[in-house]
C-alpha positions in Angstrom: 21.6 -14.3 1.5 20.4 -16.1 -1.6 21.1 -15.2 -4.9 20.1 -16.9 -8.5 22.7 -19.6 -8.3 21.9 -20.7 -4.5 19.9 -24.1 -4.1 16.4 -24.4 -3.0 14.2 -27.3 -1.9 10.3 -27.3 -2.6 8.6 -30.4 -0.9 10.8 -33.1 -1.9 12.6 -31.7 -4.6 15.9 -30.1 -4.4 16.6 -27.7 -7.5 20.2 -27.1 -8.1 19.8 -23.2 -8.5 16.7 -20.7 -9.1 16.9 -20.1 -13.1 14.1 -21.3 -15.1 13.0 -21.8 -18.7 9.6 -20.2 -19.4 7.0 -22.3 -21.1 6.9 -21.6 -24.7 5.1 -23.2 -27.8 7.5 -23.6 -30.5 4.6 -22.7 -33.3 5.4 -24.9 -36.3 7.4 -27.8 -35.3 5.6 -31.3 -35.9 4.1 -33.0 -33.6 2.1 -36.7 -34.2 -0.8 -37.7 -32.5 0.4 -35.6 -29.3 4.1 -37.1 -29.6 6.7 -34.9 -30.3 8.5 -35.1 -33.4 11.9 -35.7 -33.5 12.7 -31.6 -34.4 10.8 -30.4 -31.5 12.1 -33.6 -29.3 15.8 -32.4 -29.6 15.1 -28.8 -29.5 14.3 -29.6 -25.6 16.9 -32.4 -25.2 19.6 -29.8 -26.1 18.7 -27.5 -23.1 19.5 -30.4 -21.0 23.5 -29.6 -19.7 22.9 -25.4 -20.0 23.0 -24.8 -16.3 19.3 -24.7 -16.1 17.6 -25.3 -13.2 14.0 -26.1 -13.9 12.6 -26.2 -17.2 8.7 -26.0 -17.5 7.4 -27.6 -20.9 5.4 -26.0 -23.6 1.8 -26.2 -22.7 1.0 -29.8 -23.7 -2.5 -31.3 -24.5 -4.6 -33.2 -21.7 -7.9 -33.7 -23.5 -8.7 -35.4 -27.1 -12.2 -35.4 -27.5 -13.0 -33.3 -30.5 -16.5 -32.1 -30.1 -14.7 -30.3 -26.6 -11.3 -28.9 -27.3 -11.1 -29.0 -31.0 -8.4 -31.0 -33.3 -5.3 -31.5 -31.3 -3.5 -33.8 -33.1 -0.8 -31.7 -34.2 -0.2 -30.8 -30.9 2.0 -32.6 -28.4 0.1 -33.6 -25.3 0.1 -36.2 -22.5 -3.4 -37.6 -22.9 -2.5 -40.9 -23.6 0.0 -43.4 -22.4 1.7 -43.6 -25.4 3.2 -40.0 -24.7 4.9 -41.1 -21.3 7.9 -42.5 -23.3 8.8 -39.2 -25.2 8.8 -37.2 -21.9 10.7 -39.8 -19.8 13.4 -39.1 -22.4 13.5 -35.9 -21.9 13.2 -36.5 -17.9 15.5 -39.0 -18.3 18.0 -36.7 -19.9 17.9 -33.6 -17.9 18.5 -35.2 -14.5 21.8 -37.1 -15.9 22.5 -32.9 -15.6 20.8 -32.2 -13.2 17.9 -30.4 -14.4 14.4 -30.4 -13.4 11.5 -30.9 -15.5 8.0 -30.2 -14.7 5.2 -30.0 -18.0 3.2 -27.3 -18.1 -1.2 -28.7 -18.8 -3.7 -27.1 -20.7 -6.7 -27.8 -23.2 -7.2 -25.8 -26.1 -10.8 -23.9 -27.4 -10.7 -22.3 -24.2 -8.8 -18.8 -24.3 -11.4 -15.7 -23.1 -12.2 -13.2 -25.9 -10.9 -14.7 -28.8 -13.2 -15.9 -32.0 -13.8 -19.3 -32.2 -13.4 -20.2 -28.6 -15.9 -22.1 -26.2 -17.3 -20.3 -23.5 -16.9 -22.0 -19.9 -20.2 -20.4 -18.9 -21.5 -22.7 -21.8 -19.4 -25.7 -20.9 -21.9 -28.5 -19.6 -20.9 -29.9 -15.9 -20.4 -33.7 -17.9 -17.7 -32.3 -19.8 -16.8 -30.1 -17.3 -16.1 -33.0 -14.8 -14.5 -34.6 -17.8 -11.6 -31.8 -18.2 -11.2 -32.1 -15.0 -10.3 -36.0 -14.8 -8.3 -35.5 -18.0 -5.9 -33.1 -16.0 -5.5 -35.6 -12.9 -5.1 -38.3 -15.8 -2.3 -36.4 -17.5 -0.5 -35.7 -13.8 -0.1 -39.4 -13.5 1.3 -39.9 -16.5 3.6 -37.4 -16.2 4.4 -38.9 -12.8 4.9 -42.3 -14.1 7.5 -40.5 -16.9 9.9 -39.2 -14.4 8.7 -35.6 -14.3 9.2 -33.7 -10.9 5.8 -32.2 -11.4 3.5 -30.0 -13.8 2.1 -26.4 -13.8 -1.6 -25.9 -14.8 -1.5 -23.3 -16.9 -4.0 -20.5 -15.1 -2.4 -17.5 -17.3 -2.8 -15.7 -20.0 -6.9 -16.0 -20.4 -6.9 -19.4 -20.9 -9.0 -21.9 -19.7 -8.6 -22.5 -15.5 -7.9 -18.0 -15.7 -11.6 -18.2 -17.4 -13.0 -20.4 -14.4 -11.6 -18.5 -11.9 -12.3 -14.6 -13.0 -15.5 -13.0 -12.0 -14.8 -11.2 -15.6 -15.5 -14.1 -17.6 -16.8 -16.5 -15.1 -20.7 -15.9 -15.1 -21.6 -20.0 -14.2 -24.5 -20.6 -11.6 -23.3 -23.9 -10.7 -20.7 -25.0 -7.8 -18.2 -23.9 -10.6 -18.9 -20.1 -10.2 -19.9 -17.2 -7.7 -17.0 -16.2 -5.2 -13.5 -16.2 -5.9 -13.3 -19.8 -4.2 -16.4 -21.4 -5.8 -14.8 -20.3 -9.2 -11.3 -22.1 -7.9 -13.9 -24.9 -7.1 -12.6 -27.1 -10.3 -8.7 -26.6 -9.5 -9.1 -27.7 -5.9 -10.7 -30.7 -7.0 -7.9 -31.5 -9.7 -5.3 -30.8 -6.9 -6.9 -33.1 -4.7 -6.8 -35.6 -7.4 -3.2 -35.5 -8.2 -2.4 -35.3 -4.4 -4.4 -39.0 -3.6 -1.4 -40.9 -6.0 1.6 -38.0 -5.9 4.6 -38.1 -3.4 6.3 -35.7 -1.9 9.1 -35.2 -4.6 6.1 -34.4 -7.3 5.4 -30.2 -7.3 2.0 -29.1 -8.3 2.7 -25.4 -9.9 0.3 -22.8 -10.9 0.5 -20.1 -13.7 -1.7 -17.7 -12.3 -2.8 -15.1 -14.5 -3.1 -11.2 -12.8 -6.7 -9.8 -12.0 -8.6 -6.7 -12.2 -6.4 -5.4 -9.2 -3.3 -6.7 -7.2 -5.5 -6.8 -3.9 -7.8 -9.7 -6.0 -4.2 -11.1 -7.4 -2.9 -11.3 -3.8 -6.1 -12.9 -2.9 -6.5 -15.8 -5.5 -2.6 -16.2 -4.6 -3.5 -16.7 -1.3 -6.6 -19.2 -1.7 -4.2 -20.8 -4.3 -1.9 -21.5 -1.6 -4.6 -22.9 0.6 -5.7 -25.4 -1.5 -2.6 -26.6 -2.3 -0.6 -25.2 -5.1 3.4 -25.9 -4.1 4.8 -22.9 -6.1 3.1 -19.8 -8.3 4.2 -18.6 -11.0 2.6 -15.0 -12.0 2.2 -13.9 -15.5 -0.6 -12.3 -17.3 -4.2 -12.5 -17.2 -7.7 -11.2 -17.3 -7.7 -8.2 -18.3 -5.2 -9.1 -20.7 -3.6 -5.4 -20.4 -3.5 -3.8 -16.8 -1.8 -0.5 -16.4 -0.3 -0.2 -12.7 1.5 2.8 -11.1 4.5 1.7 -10.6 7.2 3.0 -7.6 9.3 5.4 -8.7 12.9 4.0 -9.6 11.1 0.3 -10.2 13.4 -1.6 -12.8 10.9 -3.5 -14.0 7.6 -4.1 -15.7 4.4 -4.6 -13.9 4.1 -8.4 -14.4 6.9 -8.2 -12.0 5.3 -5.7 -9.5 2.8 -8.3 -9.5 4.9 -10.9 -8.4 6.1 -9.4 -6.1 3.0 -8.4 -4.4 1.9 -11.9 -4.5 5.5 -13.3 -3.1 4.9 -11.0 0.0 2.0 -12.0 1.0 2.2 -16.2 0.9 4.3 -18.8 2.3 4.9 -21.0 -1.0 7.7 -20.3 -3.5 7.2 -17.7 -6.5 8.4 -17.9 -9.6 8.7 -14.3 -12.0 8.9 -13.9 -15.1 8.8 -11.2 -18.1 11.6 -8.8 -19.9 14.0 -10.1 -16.6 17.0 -9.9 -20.0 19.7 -10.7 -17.8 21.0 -12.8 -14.6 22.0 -9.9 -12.9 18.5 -8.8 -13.2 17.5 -11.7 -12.1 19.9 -12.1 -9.6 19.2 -8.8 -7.8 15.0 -10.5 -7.2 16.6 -13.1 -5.7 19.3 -11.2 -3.0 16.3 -8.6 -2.2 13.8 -11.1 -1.4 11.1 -10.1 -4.3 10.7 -14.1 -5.5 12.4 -17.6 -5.2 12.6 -18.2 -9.1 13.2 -16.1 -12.4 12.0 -17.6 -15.5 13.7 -16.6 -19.2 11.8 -17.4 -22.8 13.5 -14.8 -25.3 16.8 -15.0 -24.0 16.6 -18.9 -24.4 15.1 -19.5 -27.7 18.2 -16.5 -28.8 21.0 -18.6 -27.3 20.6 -22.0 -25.5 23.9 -21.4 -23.5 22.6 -18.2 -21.9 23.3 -19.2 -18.5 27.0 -20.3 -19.3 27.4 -16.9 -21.6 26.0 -15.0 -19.0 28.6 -16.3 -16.4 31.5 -15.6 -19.0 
C-alpha cells in the first residue's frame, strides 16, 4: 500500500515521496523585469532541503506584450531567456536535495468576472495564436533551466479555465463550441511542448471544477487524452459550487472533486485545499483517493512542516 512518504514515478521522473507545495504568489516581494529579486529568490531556495517532494512555482508570466496582458514587469515570468538563469538556481538547488521543481504558466488580464479583465470571446485569433506560442516558448525555457516540467494554470477562472467553460467561453471560432473545441488551444500548446520535451519533462494541469462533477470528470478525461501527465484539481468556474457531500466526508468539496476525477482516469492526481496535516494527507494516499497532496498555508506558516510533522 502507498502512503504519503512512498515514491512514485510519472514518465521519466521519479519523485522521492507524494508531498507537494501549492503554487502561491507571494503578493509584494520585488520582482525586475520578470527576474526574481533576491527576497523572493531565497524565499524558494530555503524550501529546498524540507523534505518536499515536488514544489510547483508561483504562477510566472509567459507573455510581455502590453496592449495584451497588461504591465507585467513587476512580476516574475519566464518570457525571455534572461529568466532561465534565476530558475536553474533554484532547479539547480532543489535536486542537490532532491526535490522536484516544475513552474506553474499563466498570463495576466485574463481572470473571468473580474473588472478590468479582457474577455477571451474578444481576444482576436492573432493574439490568440500568440499566447499560445508564448506558453510553448516559456516550456522550453523552462526545459533548458533544469525544471522537471510546468503546470498550466487552468484554475481558478483564469485564463485556459475561461477557454475551456461553456460559462464564459461564447467564441465562434475553432476555439469554442464543445467541451473539446474549447480545449482546442491547450491541445495545440501540449503538442508544442511535446515536439522538443523528453520523457523526464511532466506537462501538469490545474484544472479548475465545472458546473457539475460529471463535466469535471469529463474535461479530466479529455485532459488526459490529449496529453496532460498529471491533474491537479482546484477551483473553477463557478467560482463557488456547493456539493452534497457523503455523510462522514473529512473533507471539503475541492477534495470530493478530486476524487471523482482520480477515479475515473489513468494519469496521476494531485489534491489540494484545507488537507492541514500529513496524516490527512496520508490517509488520501493509503485509500486510493489521489497520488499527490499539495500544502500552501501550512508552508508559508512553517517551512519545516514536513520535518515538524514527522517529530
Amino acid at each position: 500500500m502507498s502512503n504519503i512518504f512512498s515514491q512514485i514515478k510519472v514518465k521519466g521522473v521519479n519523485f522521492s515521496n507524494r508531498i507537494v507545495m501549492a503554487p502561491m504568489v507571494h503578493f509584494g516581494y520585488k520582482n525586475k523585469n520578470g527576474i526574481m529579486e533576491e527576497k523572493l529568490l531565497n524565499t524558494y531556495l530555503n524550501y529546498a532541503d524540507k523534505g518536499i517532494g515536488l514544489i510547483i512555482s508561483q504562477a510566472l508570466i509567459v507573455a510581455n506584450k502590453k496592449e495584451i496582458v497588461g504591465d507585467v514587469s513587476n512580476w516574475a515570468g519566464i518570457y525571455s531567456n534572461e529568466h532561465i538563469k534565476y530558475l536553474r538556481k533554484i532547479s539547480d538547488t532543489y535536486h542537490k536535495y532532491g526535490t522536484k521543481f516544475i513552474a506553474q504558466l499563466n498570463t495576466l488580464n485574463f481572470k473571468f468576472l473580474e473588472k478590468n479583465s479582457n474577455n477571451i470571446n474578444e481576444l482576436s485569433k492573432d493574439n490568440l495564436m500568440y499566447l499560445r506560442d508564448c506558453f510553448i516558448k516559456s516550456a522550453k525555457f523552462c526545459q533548458e533551466a533544469g525544471l522537471d516540467g510546468i503546470e498550466l494554470h487552468g484554475a481558478h477562472e483564469y485564463f485556459f479555465n475561461m477557454l475551456s467553460s461553456k460559462i464564459s467561453n461564447k467564441r465562434k471560432d475553432n476555439y469554442g463550441g464543445n467541451l473539446i473545441e474549447r480545449l482546442n488551444l491547450v491541445k495545440e500548446i501540449i503538442e508544442g511542448i511535446k515536439n522538443f520535451s523528453k520523457d523526464n519533462f511532466i506537462i501538469s494541469y490545474r484544472m479548475g471544477w465545472t458546473e457539475n462533477i460529471n463535466t469535471d470528470i469529463e474535461t479530466a478525461k479529455a485532459l488526459e487524452k490529449i496529453g496532460v501527465d498529471i491533474l491537479h484539481v482546484s477551483s473553477g468556474i463557478p467560482e463557488n459550487r456547493k456539493i452534497k457531500l457523503p455523510d462522514g466526508f473529512e473533507y471539503n468539496d475541492f477534495i470530493y472533486t478530486g476524487i471523482q476525477v482520480k477515479k475515473n482516469v489513468n494519469i496521476p492526481v494531485i489534491i489540494v485545499n484545507d488537507i492541514r496535516t500529513l496524516s490527512r494527507g496520508n490517509k488520501l494516499i493509503e485509500d486510493g483517493d489521489c497520488d499527490f497532496v499539495a500544502y500552501g498555508r501550512p508552508f508559508l506558516s512553517d517551512s519545516n512542516f514536513v520535518l515538524h510533522s514527522l517529530k
